[in-house]
N, C-alpha and C positions, 0 to 999 in steps of 0.2 A: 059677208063673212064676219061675224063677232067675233070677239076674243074671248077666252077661256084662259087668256094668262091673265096672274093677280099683277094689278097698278099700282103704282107710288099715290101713296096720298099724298094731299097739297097743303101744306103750309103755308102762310104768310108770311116772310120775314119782314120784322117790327110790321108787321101788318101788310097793306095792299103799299109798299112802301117808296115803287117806283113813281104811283100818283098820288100820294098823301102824304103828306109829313109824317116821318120814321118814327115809328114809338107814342103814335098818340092813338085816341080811344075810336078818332075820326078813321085814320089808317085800320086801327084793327073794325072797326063796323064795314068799313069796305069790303075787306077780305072773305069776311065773315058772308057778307051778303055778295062775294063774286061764287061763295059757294067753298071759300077752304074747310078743309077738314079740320086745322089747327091754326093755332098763330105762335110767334114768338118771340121773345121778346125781353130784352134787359134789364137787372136790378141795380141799381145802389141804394146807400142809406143815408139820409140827411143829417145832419148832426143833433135832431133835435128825432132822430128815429121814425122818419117816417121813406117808407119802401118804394121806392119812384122806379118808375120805366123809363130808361133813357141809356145808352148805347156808351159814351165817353165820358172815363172816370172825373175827368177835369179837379176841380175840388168840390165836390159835390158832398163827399163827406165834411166838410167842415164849411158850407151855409146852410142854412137855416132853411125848411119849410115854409112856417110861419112866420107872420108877422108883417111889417111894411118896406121891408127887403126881401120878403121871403122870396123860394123859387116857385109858390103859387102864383106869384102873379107874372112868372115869364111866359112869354109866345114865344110860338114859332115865325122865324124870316119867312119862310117856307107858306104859300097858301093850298089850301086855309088856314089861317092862324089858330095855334094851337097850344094848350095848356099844357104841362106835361103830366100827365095821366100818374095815377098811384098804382100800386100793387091793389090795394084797398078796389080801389075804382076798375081796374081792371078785373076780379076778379067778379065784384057784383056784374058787370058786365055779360059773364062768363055765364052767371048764374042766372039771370034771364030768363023765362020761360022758352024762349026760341032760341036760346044758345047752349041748352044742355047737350048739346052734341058736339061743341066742339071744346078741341083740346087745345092744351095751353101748355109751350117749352119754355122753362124761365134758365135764360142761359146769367148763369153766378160769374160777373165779371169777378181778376182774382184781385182785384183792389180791397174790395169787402172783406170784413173781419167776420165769419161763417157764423160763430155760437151766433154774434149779435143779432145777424140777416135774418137766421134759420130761426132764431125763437119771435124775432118779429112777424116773419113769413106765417109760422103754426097760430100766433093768435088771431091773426088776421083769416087765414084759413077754417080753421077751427071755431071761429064765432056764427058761421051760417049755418042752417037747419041742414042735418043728415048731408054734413057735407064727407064724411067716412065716405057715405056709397056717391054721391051726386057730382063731388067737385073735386077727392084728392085722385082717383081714377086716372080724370084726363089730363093734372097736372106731372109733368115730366122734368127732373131736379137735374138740369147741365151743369157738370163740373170741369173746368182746366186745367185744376190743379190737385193733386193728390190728399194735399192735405186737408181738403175739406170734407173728403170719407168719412171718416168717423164724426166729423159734426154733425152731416148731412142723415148717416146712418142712427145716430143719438137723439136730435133733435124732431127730424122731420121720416121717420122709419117708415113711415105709411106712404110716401112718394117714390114711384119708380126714378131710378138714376140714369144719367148718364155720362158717357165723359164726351167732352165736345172739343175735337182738338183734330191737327193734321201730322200727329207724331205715331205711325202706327207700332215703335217700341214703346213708347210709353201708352197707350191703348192697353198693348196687352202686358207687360210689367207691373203695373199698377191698377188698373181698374178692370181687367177683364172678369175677376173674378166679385168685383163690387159692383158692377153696374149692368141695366137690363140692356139698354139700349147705347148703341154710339152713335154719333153726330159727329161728322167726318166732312175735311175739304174734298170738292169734288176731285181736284188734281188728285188728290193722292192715292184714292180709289183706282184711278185711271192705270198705276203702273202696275207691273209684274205681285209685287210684294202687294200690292193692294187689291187685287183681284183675288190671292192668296187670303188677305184679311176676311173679303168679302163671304166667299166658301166657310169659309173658318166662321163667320158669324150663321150663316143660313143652316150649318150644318149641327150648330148649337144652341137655333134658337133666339139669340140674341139680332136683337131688333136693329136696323142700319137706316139711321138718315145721311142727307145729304146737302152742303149746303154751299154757296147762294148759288143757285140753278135760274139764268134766267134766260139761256140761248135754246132755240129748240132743239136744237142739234142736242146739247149738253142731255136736255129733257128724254129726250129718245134715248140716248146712250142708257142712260137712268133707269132709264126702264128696262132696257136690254139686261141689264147688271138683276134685275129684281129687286129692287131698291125699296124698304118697305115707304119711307116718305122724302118727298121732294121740298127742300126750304127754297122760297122763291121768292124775291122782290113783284113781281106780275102773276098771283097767281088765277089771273084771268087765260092768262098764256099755255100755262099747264092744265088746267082743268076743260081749253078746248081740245089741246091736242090729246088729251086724254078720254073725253067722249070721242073723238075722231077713231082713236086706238083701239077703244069697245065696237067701233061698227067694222072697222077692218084693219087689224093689227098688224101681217102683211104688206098690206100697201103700205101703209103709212112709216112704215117704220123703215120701206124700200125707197122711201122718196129722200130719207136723211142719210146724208154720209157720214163715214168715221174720220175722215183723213184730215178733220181737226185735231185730233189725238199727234198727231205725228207733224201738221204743220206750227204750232204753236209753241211758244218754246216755254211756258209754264210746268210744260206735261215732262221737262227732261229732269234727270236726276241732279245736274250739277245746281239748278235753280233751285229745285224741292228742299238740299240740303241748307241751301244758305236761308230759304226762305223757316223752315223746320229752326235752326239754330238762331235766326232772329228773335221768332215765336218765344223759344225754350227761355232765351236771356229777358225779354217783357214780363215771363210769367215770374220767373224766379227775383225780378227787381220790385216786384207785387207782393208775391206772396211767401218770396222766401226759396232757399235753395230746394229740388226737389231731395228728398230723404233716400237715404239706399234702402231697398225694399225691406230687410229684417226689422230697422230700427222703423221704419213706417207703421210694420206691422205689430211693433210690441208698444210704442211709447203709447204710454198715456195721453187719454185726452185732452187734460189739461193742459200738457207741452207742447200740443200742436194749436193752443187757441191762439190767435191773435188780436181777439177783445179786450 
């Protein structure tokens, strides 16, 4: 018995990243060749401006790239030992003759100063052949913080958005009506109000991922929801259970329980709030108080740069 319902496609998060070092070119080649549809993966800016893939702000804006301190010449603890990979390098990467098919989420941690990122990001972008039709397509622009709309929509206009966050009022307060796609924690999905978002996105179109998905249980719920893509540390894990789902959708889906939903205490509300108001205080010690929506929608660009 096949299936005839549409599947999550699979992402890598920072690549194949439960057996490779997070964020390098080795992890996304893995991924790439377990068969993801996408990968994803981190920016900041070095201070001498060059756009690196790498997960935690640390001070990464103020060393250096280059040089004989630079951060070119650090490995990973992690084997195999690993470089940490550019924007630059990962997008040649991307560009490949056998990687024109996959896509690429660059989640904008909100430490980055946006003008800076985003006009670094388009010349790096913008220097490869017919990369309008070939490379800006399957590139996907995560944002967490509001205020980087209008850079995002100024600088980089030709990339679909997203907002990538686990606050479903601010979801829709602020970027419902700016972005194509969300990228959502999988808890928050899970609850009343989030089953609500879920409808509310399928029913307009806009596109829902979901992310770090690495239990199979999680995986099946995932799918049950129609989830259009799955962000996964293993995505060897998703992409069997997911041909298993093409030959018989039914079974498989009958062999996974729910009553992880109700035994774990992630999924309850008192946790989701403290965890949501952690989040909210990180983001705004980054990149600044979020704005009341008029004054977001009216100031000038320039008021909102932090270049």
């Amino acid at each position: 018995m096949s299936s005839a319902v549409p599947l999550p496609e699979c992402w890598g998060h920072r690549g194949a990243s439960a057996a490779f070092p997070e964020n390098t070119l080795a992890s996304f080649e893995a991924a790439i060749r377990e068969g993801a549809d996408g990968i994803e993966s981190d920016v900041h800016v070095s201070v001498d401006d060059v756009v690196v893939m790498f997960h935690d702000p640390g001070l990464i804006r103020e060393q250096r790239w280059h040089g004989a301190d630079g951060m070119e010449h650090l490995r990973t603890v992690k084997q195999p030992p690993q470089a940490i990979p550019t924007f630059a390098e990962t997008v040649a990467l991307l560009m490949r003759t056998e990687n024109r098919h996959v896509k690429f989420n660059v989640d904008v941690k909100a430490q980055n100063h946006p003008a800076r990122l985003f006009a670094l990001m388009h010349k790096i972008i913008s220097s490869h052949d017919n990369w309008e039709t070939d490379l800006a397509p399957r590139i996907v622009l995560g944002l967490w913080h509001p205020t980087f709309i209008p850079h995002a929509k100024t600088v980089l206009p030709y990339l679909r958005r997203s907002y990538i966050g686990e606050d479903l009022s601010i979801a829709r307060k602020y970027f419902w009506d700016n972005v194509e796609v969300f990228s959502m924690k999988f808890d928050v999905l899970a609850t009343v109000n989030g089953e609500k978002f879920r409808k509310d996105c399928q029913a307009t179109g806009k596109k829902l991922m979901v992310w770090t998905v690495n239990d199979a249980e999680y995986m099946i719920e995932a799918a049950r929801w129609n989830i259009d893509v799955i962000i996964t540390d293993v995505p060897k894990t998703w992409l069997e259970l997911r041909s298993a789902l093409q030959v018989d959708y039914k079974k498989v889906i009958a062999q996974h329980s729910r009553l992880f939903l109700w035994t774990n205490w992630k999924f309850y509300t008192p946790f989701q709030i403290l965890d949501r108001q952690a989040t909210h205080r990180d983001l705004e010690i980054a990149a600044g108080p979020f704005p009341t929506v008029d004054s977001f929608m009216s100031a000038p660009l320039v008021g909102l740069s932090k270049a």
